[in-house]
N, C-alpha and C positions, 0 to 999 in steps of 0.2 A: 181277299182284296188288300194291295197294299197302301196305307191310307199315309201321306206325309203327315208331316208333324209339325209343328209352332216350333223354329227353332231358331236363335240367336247371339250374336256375340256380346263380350261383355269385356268391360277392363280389366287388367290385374291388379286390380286396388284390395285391401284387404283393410274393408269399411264394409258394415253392415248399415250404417246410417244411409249410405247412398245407394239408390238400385239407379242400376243402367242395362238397359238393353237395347241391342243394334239387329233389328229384325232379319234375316236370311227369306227369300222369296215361296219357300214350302211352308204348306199346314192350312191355306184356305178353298175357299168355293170359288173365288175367280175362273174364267175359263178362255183359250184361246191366247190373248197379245198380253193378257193381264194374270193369266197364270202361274203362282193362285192364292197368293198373300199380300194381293196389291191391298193397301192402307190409305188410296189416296181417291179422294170424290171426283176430281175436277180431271179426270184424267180418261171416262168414254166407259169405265165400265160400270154395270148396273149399279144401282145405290142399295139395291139390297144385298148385293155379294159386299160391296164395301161394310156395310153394317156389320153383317152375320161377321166378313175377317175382322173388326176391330172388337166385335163381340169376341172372339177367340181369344183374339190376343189378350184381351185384358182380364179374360178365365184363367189361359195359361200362366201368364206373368201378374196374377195376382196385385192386380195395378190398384190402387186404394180410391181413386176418383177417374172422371173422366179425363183423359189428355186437352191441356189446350191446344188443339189445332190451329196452327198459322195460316196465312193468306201468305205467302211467299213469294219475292220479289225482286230477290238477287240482292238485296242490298243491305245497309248495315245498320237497321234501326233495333234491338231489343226493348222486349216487354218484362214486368213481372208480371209472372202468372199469379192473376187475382180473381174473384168469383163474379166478374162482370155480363156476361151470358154474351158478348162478344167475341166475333172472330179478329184479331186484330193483324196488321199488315204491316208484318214484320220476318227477319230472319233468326232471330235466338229469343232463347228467355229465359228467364233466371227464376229462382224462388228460395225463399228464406223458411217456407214453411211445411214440415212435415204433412204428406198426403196432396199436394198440389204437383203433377205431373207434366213437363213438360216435354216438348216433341216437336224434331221436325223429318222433315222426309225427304230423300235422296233419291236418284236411279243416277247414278255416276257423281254426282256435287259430294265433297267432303262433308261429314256429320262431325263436330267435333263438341266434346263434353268436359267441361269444368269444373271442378270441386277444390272447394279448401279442406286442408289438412285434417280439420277436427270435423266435418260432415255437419257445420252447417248452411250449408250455399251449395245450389247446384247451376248448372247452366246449360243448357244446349243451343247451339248455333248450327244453322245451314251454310257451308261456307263454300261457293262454285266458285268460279273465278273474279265473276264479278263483284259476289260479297267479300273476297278477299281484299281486290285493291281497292273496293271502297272502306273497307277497315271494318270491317264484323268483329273480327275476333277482339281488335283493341277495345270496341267500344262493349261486345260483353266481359273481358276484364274489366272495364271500370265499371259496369250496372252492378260486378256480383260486392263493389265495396268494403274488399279488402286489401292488405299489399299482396299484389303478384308474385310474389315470393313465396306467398300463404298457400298457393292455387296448385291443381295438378291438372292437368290436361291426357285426355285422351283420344287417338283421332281413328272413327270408325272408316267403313269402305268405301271406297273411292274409286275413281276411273286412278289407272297408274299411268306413268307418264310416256310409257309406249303405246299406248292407245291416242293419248290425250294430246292432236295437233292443233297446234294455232298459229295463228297470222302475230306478223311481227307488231302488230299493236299492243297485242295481249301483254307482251313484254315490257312496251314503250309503255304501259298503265302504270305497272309495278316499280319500272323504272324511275318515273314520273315522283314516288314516294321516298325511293331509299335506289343506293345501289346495291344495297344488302341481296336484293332479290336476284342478282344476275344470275348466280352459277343455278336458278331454280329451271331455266330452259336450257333446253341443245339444240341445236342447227341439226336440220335433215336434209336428205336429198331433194328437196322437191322445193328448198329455197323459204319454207316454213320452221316452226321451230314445235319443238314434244316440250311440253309445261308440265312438271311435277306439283300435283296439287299440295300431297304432303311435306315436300319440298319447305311450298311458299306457306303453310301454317305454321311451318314450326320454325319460320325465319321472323312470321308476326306475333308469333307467341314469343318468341325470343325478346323480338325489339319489347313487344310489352310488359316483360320482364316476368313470365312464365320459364320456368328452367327444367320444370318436372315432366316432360313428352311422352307419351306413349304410344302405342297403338300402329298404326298406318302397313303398306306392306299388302294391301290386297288389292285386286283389280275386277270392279264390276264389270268393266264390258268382256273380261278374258275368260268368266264363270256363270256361264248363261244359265246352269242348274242350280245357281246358290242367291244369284242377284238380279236384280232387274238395271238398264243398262239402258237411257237413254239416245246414248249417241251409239249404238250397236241397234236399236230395233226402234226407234221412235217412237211407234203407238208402244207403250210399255205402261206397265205399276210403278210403284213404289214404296220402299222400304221405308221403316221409322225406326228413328234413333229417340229413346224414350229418357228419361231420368227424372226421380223424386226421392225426396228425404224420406226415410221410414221414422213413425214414431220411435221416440224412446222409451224404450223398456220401464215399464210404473216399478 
């Protein structure tokens, strides 16, 4: 029998202090629209397949506690992840403290991951378009409380921008902030415009005075065997982009 596997992408950061991992859609018991390493409750498939995949994952990725799980909402509010027994309703979170795991979960919206230089700060944000123009990213730059300069950025899987159409508002949002975001749309035939999500993060990593970018380059809806992909199949899973400080070595 050929049995998939737990597998996931990572940065090129060459830090042991910071684990990251950006989940790939193979290695669980999901069956059918959620097929089969969906990570997300609130999304139609059973709660014991969700269970049994996050039991996996956190066997395979050797995860030190439980992930805090977000309520996610499109917008720009971050948490630290603290031991409150709360689900909190929010898009990023930060942590200052080894063994505290944060995580949010995608099918097309940008994951993107923050760390300073010396691994002590981690961050993850949900960032779709609408936590973008509401300013996700600048406001997890200021939760992780150091100068942006200090910070590296990594940005996982995404819908790419020839999937990704929108109405000329989506633009008019971005616009509405900066004109920096212009050249992040193009004009299509059909009088709409293709929005580059990784484009527009790393014009707001820019403006937030992030320099160090990585990552970006993939397209969920274009790899229906590797991603889950909400605006290609609707009923769908979801992927998790994880990240925690590892203890230091005694």
């Amino acid at each position: 029998m050929n049995v998939e596997r737990i597998a996931w992408l990572e940065p090129p950061w060459d830090s042991s202090r910071v684990q990251v991992c950006s989940t790939l859609r193979t290695g669980g018991v999901s069956r059918g629209a959620y097929r089969s390493l969906n990570l997300a409750a609130h999304v139609g498939d059973p709660a014991d397949c969700v269970a049994e995949n996050r039991r996996r994952l956190a066997s395979a990725a050797a995860l030190p506690a439980e992930p805090l799980w977000l309520e996610q909402v499109h917008g720009p509010d971050v948490v630290v992840n603290e031991a409150t027994g709360n689900i909190p309703r929010a898009d990023a979170a930060v942590t200052f403290e080894p063994g505290r795991v944060c995580v949010v979960m995608t099918a097309d919206c940008l994951p993107v991951v923050l760390k300073d230089r010396e691994g002590t700060r981690v961050a993850v944000a949900h960032a779709g378009w609408r936590g973008l123009a509401a300013g996700v990213l600048a406001q997890t730059v200021r939760a992780l409380r150091c100068p942006p300069a200090e910070l590296l950025a990594w940005l996982g899987p995404a819908i790419s921008s020839a999937a990704f159409e929108v109405g000329t508002e989506v633009r008019a949002a971005f616009l509405a902030r900066s004109a920096d975001f212009a050249d992040c749309f193009e004009p299509n035939p059909r009088g709409r415009l293709q929005a580059d999500l990784y484009a527009l993060a790393r014009v707001e990593l820019g403006r937030a005075g992030v320099g160090e970018v990585s990552g970006g380059g993939w397209c969920t809806h274009g790899e229906p065997g590797r991603f889950f992909s909400f605006r290609r199949d609707r009923d769908t899973g979801r992927m998790a982009t994880l990240a925690w400080l590892a203890a230091a070595p005694c």
